[in-house]
N, C-alpha and C positions, 0 to 999 in steps of 0.2 A: 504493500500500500504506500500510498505517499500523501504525504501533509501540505494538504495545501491550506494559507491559511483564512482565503476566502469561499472556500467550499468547506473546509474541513479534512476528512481523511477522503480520500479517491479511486480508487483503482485504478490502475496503469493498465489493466489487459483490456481495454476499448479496443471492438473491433473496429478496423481502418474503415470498415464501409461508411460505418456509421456516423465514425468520424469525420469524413469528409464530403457526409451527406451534410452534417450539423453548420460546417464550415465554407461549403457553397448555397449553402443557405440562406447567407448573412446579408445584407442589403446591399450589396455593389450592382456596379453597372455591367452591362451585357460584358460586354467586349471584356473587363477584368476577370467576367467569370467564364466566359472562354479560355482564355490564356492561364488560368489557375486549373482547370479541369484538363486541359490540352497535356499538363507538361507534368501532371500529379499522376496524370492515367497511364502515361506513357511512364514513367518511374515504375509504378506497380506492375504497369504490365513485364517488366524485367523481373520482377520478382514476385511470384503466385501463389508460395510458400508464406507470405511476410499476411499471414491475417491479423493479429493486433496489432495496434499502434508500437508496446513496447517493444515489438520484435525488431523495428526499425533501427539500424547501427549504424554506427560510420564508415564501414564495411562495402553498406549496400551505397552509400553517399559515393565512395570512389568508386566501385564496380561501375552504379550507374555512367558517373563522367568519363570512364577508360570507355563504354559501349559508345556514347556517342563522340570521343576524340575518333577512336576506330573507324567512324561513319563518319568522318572528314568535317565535322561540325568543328569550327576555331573555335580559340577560347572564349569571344564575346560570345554566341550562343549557344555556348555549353552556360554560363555563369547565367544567360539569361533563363535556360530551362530550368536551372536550380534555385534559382529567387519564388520559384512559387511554393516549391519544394517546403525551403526554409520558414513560408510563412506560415504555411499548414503547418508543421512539425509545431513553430514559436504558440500557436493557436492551441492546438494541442498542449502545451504545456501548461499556457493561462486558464485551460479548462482542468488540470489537475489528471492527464490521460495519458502521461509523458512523467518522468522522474526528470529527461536531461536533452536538451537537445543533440543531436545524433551531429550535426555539425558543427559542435563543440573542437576545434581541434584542425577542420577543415577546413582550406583556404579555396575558396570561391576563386576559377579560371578568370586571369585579367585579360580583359579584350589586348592584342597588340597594333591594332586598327590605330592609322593616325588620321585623323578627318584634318583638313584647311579652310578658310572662308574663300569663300569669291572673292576676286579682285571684284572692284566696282566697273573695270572695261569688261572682264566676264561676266556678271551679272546684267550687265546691262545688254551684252549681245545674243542672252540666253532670253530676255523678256523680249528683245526689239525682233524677233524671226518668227513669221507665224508658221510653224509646223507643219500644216497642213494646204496639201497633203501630202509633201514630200519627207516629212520626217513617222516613225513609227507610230502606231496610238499609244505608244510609251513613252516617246518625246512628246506629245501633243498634251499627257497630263500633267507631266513635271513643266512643261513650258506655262501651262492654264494654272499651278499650282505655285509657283514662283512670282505671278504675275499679282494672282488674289491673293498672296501672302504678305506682298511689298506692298497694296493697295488699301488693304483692311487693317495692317499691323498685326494681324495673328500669328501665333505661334505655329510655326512649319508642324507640331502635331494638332494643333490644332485643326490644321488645313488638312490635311490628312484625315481627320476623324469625321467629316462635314458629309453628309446623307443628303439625298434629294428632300428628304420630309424637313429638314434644317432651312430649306427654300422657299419662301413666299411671296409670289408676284405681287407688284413687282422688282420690287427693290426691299425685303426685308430677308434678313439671315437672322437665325437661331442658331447664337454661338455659348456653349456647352461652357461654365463655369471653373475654374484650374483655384487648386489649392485653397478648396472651400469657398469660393468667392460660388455667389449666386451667375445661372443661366441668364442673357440679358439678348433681346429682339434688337440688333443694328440696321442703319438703312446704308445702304450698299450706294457708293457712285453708280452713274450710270454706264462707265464701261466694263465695271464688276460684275454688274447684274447681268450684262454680256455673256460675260466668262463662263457664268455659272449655264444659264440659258441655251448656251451653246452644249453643255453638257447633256 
């Protein structure tokens, strides 16, 4: 058993379903709880054996990362499949379902990716080419995505995250709230509302 000291005493053999029934549960948004179920299922699925929660080691933490270095995944999205990992396990532990975390010990894969900014002559010869139709439909949304990015001031995930249903003729966007700030309806220029339209 283990003491926790806002539950009381606990049991640590919670089965994992359950666990991480209680834990995609919790009130998040779509898309977080895709990427938590994505990279949790695919963990387990590596190990079929592993039914309670405290059967989980540090063990199955590297196995897991050696399976996907093996599968040519670099270190940034290996460290990114393990961040969901880590927060189910941390969750687990504040429910009293866990004695210790299993990546106690283990150092999360650092990305060796070196990203740079635009020069302002590259960015500006990436917004001034209209795409189409000589460039792919994958230059034509990074060009329509750079353009509504530099025009609205959103955050490049932001723009990325932006749904037709976020669209309201003719000129309103429902832009999604970062870092506890409230959702707030913007009115778009009018060769923003373009951009989008054309979409």
């Amino acid at each position: 058993n283990v003491l926790n000291v806002s539950i009381g005493i606990a049991p640590p053999e919670k089965v994992i379903r359950e666990a991480l029934e209680a834990f995609l549960d919790r009130r998040i948004n779509p898309q977080s709880l895709a990427f938590y179920e994505r990279y949790i299922e695919e963990f387990l699925g590596q190990f079929p054996s592993l039914v309670r929660v405290g059967q989980v080691d540090t063990k199955h933490i590297s196995e897991y990362d050696r399976w996907m270095e093996a599968r040519g995944r670099n270190p940034g999205g290996r460290s990114h499949a393990l961040r969901p990992l880590r927060t189910f396990l941390k969750f687990c532990m504040e429910r009293g379902w866990l004695a210790r975390t299993p990546f106690l010990g283990f150092k999360l894969p650092s990305s060796t990716f070196k990203s740079r900014s635009l020069s302002p002559e590259e960015f500006e010869k990436m917004i001034s080419i209209d795409p189409r139709p000589r460039y792919s439909g994958v230059d034509a949304v990074i060009n329509d995505a750079l353009r509504l990015g530099r025009l609205t001031m959103l955050r490049r995930s932001q723009v990325w995250k932006l749904r037709p249903q976020d669209f309201r003729a003719p000129d309103q966007l429902w832009v999604e709230g970062i870092k506890k700030q409230a959702g707030v309806w913007i009115t778009l220029l009018p060769e923003v509302a373009d951009i989008i339209s054309a979409r």
